[in-house]
N, CA, C and O of each residue as an XYZ file, in Angstrom:
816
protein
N      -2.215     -6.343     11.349
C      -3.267     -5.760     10.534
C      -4.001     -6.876      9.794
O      -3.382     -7.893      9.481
N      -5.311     -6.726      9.499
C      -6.148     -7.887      8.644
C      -6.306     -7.201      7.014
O      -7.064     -6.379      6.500
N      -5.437     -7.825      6.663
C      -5.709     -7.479      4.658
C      -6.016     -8.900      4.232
O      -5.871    -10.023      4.713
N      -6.649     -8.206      2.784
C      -6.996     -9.185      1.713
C      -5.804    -10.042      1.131
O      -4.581     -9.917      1.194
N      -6.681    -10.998      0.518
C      -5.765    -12.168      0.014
C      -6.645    -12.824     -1.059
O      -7.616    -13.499     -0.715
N      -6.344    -12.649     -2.297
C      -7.183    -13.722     -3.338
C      -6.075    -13.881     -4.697
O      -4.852    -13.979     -4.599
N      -6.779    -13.876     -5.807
C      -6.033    -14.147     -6.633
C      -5.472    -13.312     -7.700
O      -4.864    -13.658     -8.713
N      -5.803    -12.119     -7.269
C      -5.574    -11.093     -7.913
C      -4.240    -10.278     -7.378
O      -3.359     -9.761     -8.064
N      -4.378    -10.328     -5.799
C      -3.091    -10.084     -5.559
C      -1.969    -10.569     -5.760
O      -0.989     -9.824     -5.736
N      -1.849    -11.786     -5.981
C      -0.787    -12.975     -5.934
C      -0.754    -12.607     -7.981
O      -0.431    -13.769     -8.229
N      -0.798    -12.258     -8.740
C      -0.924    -12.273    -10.169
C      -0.490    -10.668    -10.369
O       0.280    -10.396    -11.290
N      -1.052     -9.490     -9.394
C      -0.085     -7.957     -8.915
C       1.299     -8.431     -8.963
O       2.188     -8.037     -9.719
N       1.369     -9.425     -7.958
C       2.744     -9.511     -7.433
C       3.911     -9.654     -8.530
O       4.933     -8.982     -8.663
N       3.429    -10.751     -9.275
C       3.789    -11.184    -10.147
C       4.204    -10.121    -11.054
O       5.304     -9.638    -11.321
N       2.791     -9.848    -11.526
C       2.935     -8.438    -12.963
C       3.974     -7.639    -12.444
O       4.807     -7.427    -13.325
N       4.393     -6.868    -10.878
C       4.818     -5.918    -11.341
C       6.797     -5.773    -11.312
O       7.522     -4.780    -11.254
N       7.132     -7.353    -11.389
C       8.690     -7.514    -11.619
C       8.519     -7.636    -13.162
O       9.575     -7.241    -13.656
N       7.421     -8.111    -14.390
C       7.752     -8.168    -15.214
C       7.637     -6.751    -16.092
O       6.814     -5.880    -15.810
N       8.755     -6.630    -17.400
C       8.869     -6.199    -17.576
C       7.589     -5.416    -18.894
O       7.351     -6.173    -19.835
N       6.949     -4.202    -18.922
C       6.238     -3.600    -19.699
C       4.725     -3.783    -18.626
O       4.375     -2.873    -17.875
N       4.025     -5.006    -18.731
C       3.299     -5.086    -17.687
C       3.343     -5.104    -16.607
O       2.257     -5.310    -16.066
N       4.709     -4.885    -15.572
C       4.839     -4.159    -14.509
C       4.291     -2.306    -13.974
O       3.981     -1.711    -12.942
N       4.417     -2.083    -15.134
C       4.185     -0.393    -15.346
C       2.317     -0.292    -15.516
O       1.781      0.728    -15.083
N       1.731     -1.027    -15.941
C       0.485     -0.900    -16.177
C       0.111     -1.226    -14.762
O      -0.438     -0.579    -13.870
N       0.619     -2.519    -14.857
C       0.044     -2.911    -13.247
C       0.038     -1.892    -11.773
O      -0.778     -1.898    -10.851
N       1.179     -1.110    -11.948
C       1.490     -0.269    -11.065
C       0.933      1.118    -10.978
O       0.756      1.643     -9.879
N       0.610      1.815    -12.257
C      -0.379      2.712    -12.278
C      -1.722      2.456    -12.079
O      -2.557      3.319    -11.811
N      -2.027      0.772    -12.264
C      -3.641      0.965    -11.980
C      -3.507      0.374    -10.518
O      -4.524      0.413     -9.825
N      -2.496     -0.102    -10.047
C      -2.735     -0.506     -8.003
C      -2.735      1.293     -7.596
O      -3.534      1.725     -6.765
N      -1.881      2.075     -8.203
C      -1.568      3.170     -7.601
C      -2.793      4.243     -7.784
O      -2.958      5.119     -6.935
N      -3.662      4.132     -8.958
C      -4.785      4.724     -9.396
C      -6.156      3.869     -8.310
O      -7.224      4.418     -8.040
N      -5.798      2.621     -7.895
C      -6.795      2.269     -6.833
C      -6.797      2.671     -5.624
O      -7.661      3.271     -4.985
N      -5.666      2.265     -5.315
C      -5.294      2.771     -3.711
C      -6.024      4.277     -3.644
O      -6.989      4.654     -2.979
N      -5.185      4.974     -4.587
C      -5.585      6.327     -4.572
C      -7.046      6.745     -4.300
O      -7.331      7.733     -3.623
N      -8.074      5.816     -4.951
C      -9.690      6.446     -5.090
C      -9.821      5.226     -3.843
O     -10.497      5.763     -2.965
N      -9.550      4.171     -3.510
C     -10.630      3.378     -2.400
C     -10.503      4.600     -1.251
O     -11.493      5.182     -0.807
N      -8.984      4.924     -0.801
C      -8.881      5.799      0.358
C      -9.218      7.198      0.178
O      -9.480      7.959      1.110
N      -9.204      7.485     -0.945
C      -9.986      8.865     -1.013
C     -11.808      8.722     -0.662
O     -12.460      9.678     -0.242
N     -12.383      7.391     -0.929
C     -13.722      7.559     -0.693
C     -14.075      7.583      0.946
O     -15.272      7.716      1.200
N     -13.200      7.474      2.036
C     -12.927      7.029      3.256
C     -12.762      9.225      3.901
O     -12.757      9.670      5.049
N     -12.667      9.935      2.642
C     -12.616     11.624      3.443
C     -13.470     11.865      2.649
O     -13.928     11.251      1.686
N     -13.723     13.069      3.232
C     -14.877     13.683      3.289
C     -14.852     14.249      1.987
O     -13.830     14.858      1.670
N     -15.638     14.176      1.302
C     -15.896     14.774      0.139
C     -15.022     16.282     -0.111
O     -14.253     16.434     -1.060
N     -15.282     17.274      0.859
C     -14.724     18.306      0.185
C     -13.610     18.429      0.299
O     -13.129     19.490     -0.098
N     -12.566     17.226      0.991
C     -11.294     17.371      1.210
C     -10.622     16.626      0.071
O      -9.445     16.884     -0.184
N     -11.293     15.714     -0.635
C     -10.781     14.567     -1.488
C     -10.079     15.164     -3.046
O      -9.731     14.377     -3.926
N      -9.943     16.814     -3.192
C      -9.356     16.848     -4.301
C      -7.882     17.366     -3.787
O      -6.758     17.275     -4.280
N      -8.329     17.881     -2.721
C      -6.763     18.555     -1.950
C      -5.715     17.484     -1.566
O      -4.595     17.954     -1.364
N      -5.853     15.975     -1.403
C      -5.378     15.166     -0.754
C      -4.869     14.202     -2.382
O      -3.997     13.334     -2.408
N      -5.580     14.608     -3.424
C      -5.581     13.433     -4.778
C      -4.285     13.082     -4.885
O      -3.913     11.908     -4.892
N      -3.262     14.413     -5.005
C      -2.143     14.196     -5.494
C      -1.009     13.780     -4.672
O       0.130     13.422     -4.975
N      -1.523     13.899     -3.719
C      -0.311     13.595     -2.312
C      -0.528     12.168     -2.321
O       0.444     11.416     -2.257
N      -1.998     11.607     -2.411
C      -2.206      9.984     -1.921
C      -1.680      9.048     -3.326
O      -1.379      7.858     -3.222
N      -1.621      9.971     -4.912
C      -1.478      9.360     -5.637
C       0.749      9.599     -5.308
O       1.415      8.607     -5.011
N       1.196     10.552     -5.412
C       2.335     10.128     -5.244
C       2.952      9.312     -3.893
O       3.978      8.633     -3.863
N       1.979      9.597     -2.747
C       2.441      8.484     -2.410
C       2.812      7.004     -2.202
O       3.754      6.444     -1.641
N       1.453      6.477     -3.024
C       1.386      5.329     -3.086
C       1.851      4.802     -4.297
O       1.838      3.634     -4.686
N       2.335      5.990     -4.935
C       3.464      5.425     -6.126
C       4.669      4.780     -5.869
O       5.010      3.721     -6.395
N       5.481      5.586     -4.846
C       6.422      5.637     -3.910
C       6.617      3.995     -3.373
O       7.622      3.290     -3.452
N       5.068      3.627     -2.717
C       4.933      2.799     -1.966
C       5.152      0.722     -3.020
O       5.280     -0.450     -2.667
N       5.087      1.296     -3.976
C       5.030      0.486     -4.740
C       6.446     -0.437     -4.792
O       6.519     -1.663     -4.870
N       7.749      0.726     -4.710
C       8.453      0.428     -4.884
C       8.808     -0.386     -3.362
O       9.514     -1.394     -3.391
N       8.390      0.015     -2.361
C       8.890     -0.371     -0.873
C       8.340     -2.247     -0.965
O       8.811     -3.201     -0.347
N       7.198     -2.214     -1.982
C       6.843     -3.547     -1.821
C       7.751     -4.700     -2.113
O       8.023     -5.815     -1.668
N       8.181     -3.654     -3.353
C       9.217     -5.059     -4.584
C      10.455     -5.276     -3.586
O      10.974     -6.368     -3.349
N      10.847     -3.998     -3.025
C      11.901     -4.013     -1.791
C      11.715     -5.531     -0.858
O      12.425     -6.535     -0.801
N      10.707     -5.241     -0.334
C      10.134     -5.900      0.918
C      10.109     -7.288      0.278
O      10.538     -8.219      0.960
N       9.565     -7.582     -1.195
C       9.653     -9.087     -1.795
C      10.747     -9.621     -1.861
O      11.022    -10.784     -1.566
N      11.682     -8.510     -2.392
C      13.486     -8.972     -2.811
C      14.104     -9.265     -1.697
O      15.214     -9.798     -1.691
N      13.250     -8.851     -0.307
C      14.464     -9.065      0.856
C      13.851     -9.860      1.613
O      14.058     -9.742      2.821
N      12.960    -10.856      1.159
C      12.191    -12.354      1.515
C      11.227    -12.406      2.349
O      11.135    -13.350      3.134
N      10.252    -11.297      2.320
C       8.958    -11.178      3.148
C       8.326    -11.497      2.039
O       8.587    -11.306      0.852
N       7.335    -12.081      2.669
C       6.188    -13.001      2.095
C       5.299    -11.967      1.664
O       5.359    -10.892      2.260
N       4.227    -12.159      0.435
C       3.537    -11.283     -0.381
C       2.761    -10.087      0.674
O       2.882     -8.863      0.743
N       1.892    -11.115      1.466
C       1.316    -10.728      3.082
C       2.037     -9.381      3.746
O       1.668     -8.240      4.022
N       3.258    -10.142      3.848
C       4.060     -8.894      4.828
C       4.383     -7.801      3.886
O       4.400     -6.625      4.248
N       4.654     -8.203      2.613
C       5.581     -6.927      2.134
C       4.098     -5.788      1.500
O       4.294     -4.621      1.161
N       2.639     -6.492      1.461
C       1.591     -5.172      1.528
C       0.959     -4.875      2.514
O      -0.111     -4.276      2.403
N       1.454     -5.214      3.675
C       1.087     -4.767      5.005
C       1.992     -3.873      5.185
O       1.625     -2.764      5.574
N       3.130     -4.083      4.991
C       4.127     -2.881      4.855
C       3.936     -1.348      4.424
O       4.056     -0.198      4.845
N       3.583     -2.051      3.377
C       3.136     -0.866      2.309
C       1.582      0.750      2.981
O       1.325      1.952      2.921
N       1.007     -0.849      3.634
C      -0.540      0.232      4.419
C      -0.398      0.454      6.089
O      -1.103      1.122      6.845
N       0.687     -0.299      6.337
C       1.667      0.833      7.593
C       2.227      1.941      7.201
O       2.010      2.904      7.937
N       3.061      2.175      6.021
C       3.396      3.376      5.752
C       2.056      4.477      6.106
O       1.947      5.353      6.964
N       0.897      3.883      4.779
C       0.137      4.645      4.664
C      -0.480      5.736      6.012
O      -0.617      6.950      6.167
N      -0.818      4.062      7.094
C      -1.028      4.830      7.945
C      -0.514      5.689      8.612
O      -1.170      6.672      8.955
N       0.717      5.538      8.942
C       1.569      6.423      9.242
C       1.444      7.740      8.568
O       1.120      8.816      9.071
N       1.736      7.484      7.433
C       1.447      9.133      6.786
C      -0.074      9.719      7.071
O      -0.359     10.794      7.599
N      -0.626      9.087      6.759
C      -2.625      9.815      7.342
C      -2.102     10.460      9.078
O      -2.159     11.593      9.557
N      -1.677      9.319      9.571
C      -1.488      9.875     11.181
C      -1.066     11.040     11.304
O      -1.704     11.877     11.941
N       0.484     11.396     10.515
C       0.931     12.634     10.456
C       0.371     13.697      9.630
O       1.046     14.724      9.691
N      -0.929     13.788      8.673
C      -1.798     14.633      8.356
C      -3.249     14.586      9.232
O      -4.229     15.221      8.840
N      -3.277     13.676     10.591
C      -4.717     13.798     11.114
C      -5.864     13.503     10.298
O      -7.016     13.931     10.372
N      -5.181     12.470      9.291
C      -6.716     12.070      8.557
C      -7.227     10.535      9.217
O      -7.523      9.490      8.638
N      -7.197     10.825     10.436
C      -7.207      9.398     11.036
C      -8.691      9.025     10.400
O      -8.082      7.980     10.168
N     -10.122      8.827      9.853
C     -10.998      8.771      8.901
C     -10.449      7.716      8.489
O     -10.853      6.616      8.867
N      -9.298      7.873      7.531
C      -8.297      6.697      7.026
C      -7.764      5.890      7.190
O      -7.396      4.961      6.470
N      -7.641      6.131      8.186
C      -7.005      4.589      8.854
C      -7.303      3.324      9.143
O      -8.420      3.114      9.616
N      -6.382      2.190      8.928
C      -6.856      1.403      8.758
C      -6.230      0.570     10.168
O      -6.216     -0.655     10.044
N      -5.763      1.072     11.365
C      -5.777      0.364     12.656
C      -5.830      1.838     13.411
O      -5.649      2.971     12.966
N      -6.159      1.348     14.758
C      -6.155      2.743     15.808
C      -5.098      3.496     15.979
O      -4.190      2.886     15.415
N      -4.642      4.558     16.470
C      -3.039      5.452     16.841
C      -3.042      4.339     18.026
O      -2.599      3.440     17.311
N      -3.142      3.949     18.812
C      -2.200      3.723     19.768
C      -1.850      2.280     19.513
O      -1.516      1.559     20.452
N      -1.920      1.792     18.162
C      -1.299      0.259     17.089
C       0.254      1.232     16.383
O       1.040      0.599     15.678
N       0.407      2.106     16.554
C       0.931      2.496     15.654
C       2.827      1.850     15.861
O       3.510      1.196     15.072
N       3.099      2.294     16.992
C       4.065      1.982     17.537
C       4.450      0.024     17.370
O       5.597     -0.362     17.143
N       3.239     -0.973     17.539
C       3.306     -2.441     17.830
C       3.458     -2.680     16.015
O       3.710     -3.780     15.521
N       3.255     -1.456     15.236
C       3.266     -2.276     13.921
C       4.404     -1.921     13.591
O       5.067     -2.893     13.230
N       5.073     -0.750     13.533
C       6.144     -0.542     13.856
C       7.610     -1.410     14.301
O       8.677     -1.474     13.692
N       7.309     -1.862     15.246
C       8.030     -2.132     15.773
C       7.785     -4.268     15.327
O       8.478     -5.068     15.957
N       7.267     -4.529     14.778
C       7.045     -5.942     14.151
C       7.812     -5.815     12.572
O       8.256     -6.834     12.044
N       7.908     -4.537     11.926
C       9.041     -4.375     11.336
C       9.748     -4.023     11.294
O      10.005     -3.654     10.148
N      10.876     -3.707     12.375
C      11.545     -2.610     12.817
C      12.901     -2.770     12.009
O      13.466     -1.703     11.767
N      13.501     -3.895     11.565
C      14.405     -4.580     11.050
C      14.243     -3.562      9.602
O      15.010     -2.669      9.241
N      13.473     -3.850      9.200
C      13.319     -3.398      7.670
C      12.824     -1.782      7.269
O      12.957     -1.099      6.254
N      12.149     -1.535      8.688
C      11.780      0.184      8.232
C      13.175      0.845      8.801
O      13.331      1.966      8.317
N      13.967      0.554      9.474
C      15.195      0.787     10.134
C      16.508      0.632      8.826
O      17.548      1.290      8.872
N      16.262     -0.110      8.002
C      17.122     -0.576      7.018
C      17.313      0.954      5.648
O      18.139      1.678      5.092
N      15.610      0.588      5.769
C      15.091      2.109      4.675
C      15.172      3.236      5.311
O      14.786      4.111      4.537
N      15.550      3.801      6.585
C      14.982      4.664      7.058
C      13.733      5.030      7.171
O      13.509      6.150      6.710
N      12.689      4.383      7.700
C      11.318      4.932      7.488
C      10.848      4.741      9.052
O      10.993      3.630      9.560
N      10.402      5.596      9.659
C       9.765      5.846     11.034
C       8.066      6.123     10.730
O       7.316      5.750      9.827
N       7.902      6.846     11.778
C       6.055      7.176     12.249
C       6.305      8.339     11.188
O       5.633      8.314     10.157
N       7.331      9.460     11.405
C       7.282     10.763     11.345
C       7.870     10.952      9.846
O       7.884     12.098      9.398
N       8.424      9.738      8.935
C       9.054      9.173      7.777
C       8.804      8.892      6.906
O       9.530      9.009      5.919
N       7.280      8.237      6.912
C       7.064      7.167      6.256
C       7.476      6.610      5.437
O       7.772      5.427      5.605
N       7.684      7.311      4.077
C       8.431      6.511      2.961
C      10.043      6.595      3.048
O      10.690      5.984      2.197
N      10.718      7.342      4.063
C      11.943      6.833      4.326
C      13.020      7.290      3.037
O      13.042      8.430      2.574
N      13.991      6.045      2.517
C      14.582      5.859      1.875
C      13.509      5.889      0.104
O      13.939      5.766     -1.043
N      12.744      6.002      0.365
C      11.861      5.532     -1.055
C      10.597      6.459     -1.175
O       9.477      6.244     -1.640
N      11.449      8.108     -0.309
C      10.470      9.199     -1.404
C      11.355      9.360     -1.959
O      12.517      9.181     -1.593
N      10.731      9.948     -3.527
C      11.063     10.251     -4.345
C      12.061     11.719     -4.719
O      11.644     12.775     -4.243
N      12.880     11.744     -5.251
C      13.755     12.355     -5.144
C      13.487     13.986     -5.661
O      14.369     14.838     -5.560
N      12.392     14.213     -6.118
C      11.330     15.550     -6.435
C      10.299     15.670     -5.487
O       9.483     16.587     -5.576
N      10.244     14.636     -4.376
C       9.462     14.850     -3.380
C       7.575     14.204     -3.706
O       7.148     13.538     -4.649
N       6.790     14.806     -2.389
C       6.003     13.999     -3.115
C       4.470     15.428     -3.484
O       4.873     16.591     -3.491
N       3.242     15.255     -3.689
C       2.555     16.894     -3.690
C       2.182     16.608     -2.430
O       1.953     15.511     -1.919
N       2.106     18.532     -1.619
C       1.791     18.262     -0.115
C       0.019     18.576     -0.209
O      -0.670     18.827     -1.198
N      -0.430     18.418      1.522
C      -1.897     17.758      1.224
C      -1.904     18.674      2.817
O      -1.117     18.587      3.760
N      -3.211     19.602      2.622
C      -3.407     20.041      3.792
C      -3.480     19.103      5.052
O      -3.506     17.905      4.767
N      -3.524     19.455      6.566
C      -3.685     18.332      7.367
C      -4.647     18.854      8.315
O      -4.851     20.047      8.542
N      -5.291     17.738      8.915
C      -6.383     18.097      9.889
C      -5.743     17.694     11.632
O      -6.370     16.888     12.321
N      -4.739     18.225     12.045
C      -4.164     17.434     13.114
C      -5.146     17.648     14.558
O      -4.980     16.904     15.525
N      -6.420     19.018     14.561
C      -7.430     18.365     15.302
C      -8.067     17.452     15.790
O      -8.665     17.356     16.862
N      -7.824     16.328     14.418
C      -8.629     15.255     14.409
C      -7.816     14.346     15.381
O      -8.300     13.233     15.585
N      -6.848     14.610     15.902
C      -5.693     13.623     16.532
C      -6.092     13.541     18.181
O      -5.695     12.775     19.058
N      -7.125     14.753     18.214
C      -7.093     14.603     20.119
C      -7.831     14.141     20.302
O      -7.748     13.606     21.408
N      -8.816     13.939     19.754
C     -10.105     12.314     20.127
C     -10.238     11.764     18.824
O     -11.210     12.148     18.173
N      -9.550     11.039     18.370
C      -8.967     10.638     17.217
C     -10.575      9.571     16.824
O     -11.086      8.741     17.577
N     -11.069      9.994     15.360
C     -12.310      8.709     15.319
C     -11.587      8.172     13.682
O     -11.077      8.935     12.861
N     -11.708      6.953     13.572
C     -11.655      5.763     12.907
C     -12.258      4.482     12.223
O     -11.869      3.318     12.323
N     -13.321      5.003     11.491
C     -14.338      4.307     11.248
C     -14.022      3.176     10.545
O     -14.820      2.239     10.544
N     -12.785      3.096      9.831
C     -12.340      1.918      8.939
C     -11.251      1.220     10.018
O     -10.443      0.372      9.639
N     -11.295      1.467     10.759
C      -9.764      1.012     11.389
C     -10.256     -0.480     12.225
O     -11.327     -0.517     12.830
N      -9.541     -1.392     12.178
C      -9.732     -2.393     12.649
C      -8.986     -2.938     13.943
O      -8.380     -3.988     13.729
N      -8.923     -2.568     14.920
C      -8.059     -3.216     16.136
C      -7.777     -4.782     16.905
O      -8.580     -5.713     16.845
N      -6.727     -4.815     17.477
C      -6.453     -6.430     17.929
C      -5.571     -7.420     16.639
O      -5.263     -8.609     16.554
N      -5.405     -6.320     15.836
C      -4.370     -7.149     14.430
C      -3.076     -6.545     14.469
O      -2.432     -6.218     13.472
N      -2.620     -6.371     15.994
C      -1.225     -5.793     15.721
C       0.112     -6.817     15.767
O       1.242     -6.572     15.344
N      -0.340     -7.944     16.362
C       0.723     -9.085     16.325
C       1.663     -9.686     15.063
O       2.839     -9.962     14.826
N       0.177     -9.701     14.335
C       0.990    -10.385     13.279
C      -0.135     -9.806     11.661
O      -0.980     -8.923     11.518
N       0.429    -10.805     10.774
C      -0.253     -9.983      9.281
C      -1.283    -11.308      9.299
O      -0.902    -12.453      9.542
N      -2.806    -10.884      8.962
C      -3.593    -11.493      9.614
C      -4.365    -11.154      8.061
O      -4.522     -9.987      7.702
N      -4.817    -12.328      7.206
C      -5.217    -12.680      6.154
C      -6.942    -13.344      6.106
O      -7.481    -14.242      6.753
N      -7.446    -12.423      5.024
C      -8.622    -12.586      5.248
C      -8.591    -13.324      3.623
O      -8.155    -12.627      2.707
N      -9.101    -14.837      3.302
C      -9.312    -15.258      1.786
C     -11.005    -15.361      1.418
O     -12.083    -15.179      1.984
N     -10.411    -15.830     -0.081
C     -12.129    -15.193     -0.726
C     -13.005    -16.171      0.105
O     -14.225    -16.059     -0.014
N     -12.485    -17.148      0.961
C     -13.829    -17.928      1.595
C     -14.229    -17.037      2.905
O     -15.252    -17.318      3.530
N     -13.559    -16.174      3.219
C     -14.248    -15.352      4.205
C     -13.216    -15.879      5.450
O     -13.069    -15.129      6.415
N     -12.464    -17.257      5.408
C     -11.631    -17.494      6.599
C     -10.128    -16.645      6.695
O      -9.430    -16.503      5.691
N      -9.809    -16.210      7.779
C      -8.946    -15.473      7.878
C      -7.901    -16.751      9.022
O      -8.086    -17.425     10.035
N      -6.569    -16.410      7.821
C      -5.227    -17.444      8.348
C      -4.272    -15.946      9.045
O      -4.387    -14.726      8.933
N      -3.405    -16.813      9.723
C      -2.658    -15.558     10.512
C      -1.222    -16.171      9.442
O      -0.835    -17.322      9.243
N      -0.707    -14.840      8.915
C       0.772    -14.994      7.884
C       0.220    -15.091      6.279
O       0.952    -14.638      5.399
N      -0.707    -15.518      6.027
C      -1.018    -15.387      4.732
C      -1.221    -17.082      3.787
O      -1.007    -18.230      4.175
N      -1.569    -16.704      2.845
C      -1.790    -18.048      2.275
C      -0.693    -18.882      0.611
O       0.278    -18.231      0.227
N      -0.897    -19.675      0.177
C      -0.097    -20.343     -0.197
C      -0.134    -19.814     -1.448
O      -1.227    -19.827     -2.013
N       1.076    -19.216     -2.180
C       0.749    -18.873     -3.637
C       0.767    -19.643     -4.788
O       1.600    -20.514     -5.035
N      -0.675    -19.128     -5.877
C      -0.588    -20.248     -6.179
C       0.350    -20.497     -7.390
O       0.853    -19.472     -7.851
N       0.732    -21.862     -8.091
C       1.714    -21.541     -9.100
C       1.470    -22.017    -10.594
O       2.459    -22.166    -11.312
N       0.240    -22.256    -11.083
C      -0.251    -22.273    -12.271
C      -1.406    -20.349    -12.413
O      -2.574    -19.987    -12.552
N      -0.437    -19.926    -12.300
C      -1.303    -18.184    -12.582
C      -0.535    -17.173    -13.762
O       0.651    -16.941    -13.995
N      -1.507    -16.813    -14.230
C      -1.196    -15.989    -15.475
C      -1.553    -14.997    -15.526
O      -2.569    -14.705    -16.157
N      -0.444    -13.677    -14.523
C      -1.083    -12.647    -14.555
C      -1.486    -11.666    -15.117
O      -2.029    -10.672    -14.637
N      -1.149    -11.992    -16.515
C      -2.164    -11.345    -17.475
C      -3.224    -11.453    -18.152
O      -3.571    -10.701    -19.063
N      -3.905    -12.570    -17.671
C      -4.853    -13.272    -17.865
C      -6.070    -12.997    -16.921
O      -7.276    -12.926    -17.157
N      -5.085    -12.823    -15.365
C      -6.415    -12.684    -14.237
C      -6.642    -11.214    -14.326
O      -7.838    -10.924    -14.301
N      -5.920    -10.329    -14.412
C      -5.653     -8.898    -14.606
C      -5.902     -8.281    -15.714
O      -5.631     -7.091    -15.878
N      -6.583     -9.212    -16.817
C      -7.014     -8.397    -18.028
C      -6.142     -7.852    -18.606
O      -6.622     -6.880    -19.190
N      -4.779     -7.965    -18.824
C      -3.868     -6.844    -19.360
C      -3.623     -7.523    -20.816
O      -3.502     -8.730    -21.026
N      -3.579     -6.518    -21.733
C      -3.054     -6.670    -23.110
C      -2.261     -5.719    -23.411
O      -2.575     -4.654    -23.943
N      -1.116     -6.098    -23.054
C       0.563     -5.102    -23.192
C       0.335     -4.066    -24.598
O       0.375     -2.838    -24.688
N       0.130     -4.932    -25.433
C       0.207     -4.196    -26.716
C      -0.762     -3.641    -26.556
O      -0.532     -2.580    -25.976
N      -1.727     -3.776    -26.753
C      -3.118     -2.383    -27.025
C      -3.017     -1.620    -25.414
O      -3.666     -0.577    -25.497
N      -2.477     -1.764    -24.090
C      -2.260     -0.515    -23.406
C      -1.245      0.212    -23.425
O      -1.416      1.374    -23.055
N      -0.111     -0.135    -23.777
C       1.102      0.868    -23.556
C       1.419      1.156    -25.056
O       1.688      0.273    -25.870
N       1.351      2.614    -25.357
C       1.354      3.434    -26.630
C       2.672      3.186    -27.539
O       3.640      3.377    -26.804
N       2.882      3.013    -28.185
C       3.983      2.755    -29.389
C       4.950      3.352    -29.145
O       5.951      2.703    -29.449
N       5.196      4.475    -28.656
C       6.585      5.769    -28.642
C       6.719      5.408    -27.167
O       7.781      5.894    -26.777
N       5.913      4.572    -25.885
C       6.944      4.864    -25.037
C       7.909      3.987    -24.721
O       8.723      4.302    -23.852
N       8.011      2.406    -25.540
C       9.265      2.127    -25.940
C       9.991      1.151    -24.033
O       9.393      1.158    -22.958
N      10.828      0.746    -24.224
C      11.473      0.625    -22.744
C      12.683      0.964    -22.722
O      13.434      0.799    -23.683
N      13.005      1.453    -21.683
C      14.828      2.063    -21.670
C      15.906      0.673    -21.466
O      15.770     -0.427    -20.929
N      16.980      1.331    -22.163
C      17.967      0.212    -22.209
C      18.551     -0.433    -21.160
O      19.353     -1.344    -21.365
């Protein structure tokens, strides 16, 4: 798959092992994800789908820190994360959404097979080991859309490997070098104290 790479991700990464600004960071990746791929359906479907795409990619958050702790590179472990995704769109027929063709589905798959095999997470799975234990909200599906399947965001020929596009516009295959003078609360705008409210405190 071809994803982004700049300096904002690499400073995500960061924010969301630390503690208090991990939680901010993670509601606003999870509040993005949520609206970029909602602008990708059709308008009158985009309130029926809000809550399913927002718990899922809550979910997904956690598969990342997974994927970091068990020594995939920043690259792999959010390519991970928008294989799930696709996977799940596939199994609601919102192919619209997608971000490689159905018949990639299986080659991406199977380039992590080690690790979605570990979590339990398949085509028919997605989040595996890391839905949530109240489940997630369900989201009507369009599985019409599956027999001449169209894909307007989807990008093909990136099923080999995790294929990195940086802010100069050149795209490296595996990803790029992180950098190590970054302050991710600095690139990310976050001010711990004036966003997270007084009473909610952190658990022991």
């Amino acid at each position: 798959m071809k994803i982004r790479q700049n300096v904002r991700h690499w400073a995500s990464k960061q924010a969301l092992t630390m503690p208090v600004v991990g939680d901010i960071v993670e509601d606003r990746l999870v509040d993005m994800h949520t609206d970029i791929f909602l602008e990708r359906a059709a308008e009158s479907g985009r309130a029926d789908r809000r809550g399913h795409l927002h718990d899922f990619f809550d979910a997904t958050m956690d598969t990342y820190v997974a994927a970091l702790e068990e020594g995939h590179s920043e690259a792999d472990a959010r390519e991970i994360t928008h294989i799930q995704a696709n996977f799940d769109f596939y199994n609601h027929g919102w192919t619209e959404m997608m971000e490689f063709p159905v018949d990639e589905l299986g080659e991406h798959y199977d380039r992590y097979e080690t690790f979605f095999e570990t979590h339990s997470i398949s085509v028919e799975d997605p989040l595996g080991n890391f839905r949530p234990a109240n489940g997630i909200a369900e989201a009507p599906s369009t599985p019409e859309k599956l027999e001449e399947p169209k894909h307007p965001y989807a990008e093909g020929g990136f099923a080999d490997d995790v294929y990195v596009e940086g802010p100069d516009g050149d795209v490296h295959v595996g990803g790029q070098e992180e950098p190590t003078d970054l302050d991710p609360t600095e690139v990310l705008g976050i001010d711990a104290e004036k966003e997270v409210p007084e009473e909610s405190g952190t658990a022991d």
